[in-house]
N, C-alpha and C positions, 0 to 999 in steps of 0.2 A: 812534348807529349804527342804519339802518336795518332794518326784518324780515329782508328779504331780507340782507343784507351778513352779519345776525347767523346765518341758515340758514345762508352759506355757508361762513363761517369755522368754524362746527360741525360740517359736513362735512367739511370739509379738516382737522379735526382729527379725525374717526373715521377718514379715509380711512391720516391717517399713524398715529395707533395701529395699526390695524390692520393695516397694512405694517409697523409696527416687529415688531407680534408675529408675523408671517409670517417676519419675517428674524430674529428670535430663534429662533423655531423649526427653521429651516433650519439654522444654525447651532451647535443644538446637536450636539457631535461625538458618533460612535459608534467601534465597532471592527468592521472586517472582516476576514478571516482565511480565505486561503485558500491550495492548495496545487498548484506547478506542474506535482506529477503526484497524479493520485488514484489509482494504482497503480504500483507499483513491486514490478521481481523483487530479491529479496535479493541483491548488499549495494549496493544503488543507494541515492544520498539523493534526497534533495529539496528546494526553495526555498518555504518561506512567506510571504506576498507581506502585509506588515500597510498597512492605509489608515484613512483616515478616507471615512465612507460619503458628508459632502461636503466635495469638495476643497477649498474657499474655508477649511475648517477646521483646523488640524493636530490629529492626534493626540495625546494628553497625551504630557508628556514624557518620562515613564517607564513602559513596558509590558511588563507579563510574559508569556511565554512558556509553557505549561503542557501536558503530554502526557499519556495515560492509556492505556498500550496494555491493546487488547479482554479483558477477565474482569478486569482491575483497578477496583477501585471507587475509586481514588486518585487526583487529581490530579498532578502532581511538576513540578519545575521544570526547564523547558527554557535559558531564559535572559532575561533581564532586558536590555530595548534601552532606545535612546534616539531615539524617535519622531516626535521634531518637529525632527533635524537638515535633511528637505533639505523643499525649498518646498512640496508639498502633503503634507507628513505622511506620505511613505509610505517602510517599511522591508523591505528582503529579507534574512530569514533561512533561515541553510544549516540543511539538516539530518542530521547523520551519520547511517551506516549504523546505529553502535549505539543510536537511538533508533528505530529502522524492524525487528526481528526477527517481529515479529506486528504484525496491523493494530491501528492507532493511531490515536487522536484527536488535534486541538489545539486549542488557543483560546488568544483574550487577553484581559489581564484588566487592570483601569486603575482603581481606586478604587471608583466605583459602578457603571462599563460592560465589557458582557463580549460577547465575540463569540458568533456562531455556530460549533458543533462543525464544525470542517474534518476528514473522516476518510480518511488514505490508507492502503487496500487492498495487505499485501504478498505476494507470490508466493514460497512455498520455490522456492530454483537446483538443476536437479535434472542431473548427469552420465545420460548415456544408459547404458544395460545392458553393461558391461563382459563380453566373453566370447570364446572361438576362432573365429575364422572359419569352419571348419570343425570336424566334427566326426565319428566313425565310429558308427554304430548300436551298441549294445549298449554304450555306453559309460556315464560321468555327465559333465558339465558343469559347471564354475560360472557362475553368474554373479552380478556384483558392481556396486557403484556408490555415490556419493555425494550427498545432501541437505544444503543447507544454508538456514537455520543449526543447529545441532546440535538432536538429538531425543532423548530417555532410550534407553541401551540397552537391549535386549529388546522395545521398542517394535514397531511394524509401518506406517510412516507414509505409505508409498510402497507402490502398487500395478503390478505387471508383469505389461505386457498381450501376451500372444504370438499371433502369424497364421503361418499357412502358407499359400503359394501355390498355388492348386491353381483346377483350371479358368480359369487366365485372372484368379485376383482375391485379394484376401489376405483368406482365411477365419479371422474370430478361433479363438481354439482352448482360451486357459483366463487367466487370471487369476490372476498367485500374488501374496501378501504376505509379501515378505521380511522379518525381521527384524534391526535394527541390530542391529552387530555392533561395531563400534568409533566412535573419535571422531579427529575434524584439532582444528586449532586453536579453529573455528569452525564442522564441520560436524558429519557423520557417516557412517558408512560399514553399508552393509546387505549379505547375501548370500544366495543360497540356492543349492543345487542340482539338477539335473532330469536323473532317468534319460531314455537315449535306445533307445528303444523299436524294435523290428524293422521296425514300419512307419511309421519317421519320415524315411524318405528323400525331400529335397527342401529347399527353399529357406524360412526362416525370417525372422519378424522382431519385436522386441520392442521396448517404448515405455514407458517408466514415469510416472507420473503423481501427481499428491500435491494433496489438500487437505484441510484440515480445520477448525474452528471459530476456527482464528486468523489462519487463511493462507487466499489465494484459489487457486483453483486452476490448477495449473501445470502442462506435459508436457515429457519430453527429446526430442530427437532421437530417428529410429528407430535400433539397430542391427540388423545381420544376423547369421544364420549357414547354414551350406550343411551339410545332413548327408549322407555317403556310406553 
């Protein structure tokens, strides 16, 4: 064999090592993990969409499913799939509402490979300020309303924010924090109530609002009321 012939078949065999380990490379499989909402208001679920990062590869065949919702330092198990049923490896998992009450993590997790943290953001479902339409000065008022999912009683989680109409615009006017008072199935119920003052005659409106270190933050509807 001559020089040349001998250079060349030594190159063409660096050229295919080095193509094999470029497709070795390629091929080896990872976990992706994401989720079809990054926010959701309570009691919405959501779809976990598992891949392999490339297609050509499937995902192993058994993959876990794993949650941590926010101040937990614990992983737990969501559920256990089976990852390489359709042709590129990829699987949609549901996720119920009762894994969604506070924001949550997930990931998967497959022998040596683990995903990145997928984190969806959940929003307490707030009832707008329950109260009379009207009202006579020198009276009291309640008003009332619901939070969900449920919060400790005596708590204060919900903020109610009140305007009055005057000149032409709705002038904020005070900020109360009611206290839960009871519980539903799955939520909770707050109330409070507000003397009506001599010179409270005119058109009202309140909005409540809620966030805190597990929940994003969320508003109701406005309600009204009209005092004589």
């Amino acid at each position: 064999m001559t020089r040349p012939i001998k250079l060349l078949v030594a190159a063409s065999i660096a050229v295919a090592l080095l193509l094999g380990s470029a497709a070795a490379a390629v091929a080896t499989p990872s976990l992706t993990l994401s989720s079809s909402r990054t926010t959701v208001t309570y009691a919405q679920q959501t779809w976990l969409k598992l891949l392999s990062a490339d297609a050509t590869v499937s995902v192993p065949a058994t993959v876990t499913i794993q949650y941590r919702p926010i101040g937990s330092d614990t992983w737990r198990k969501l559920r256990t799939v089976s990852a390489n049923r359709t042709a590129d490896g990829t699987v949609t998992v549901a996720v119920s509402p009762y894994f969604l009450k506070s924001i949550t993590g997930f990931r998967a997790i497959s022998g040596g490979l683990e995903s990145e943290v997928s984190t969806v953001a959940v929003r307490a479902r707030l009832s707008v300020a329950k109260t009379a339409k009207s009202a006579k000065r020198h009276h009291r008022i309640t008003v009332k309303g619901f939070i969900w999912p449920r919060h400790a009683a005596g708590s204060r989680p919900v903020d109610v924010t009140i305007w009055k109409w005057e000149g032409g615009a709705w002038v904020q006017k005070a900020t109360v924090h009611p206290r839960i008072v009871g519980k539903t199935t799955d939520g909770s119920r707050w109330q409070f109530t507000r003397w009506i003052d001599h010179d409270d005659k005119g058109a009202w409106r309140l909005r409540v609002s809620h966030q805190d270190m597990k929940h994003a933050a969320s508003l109701s509807g406005f309600s009204y009321i009209r005092v004589r």
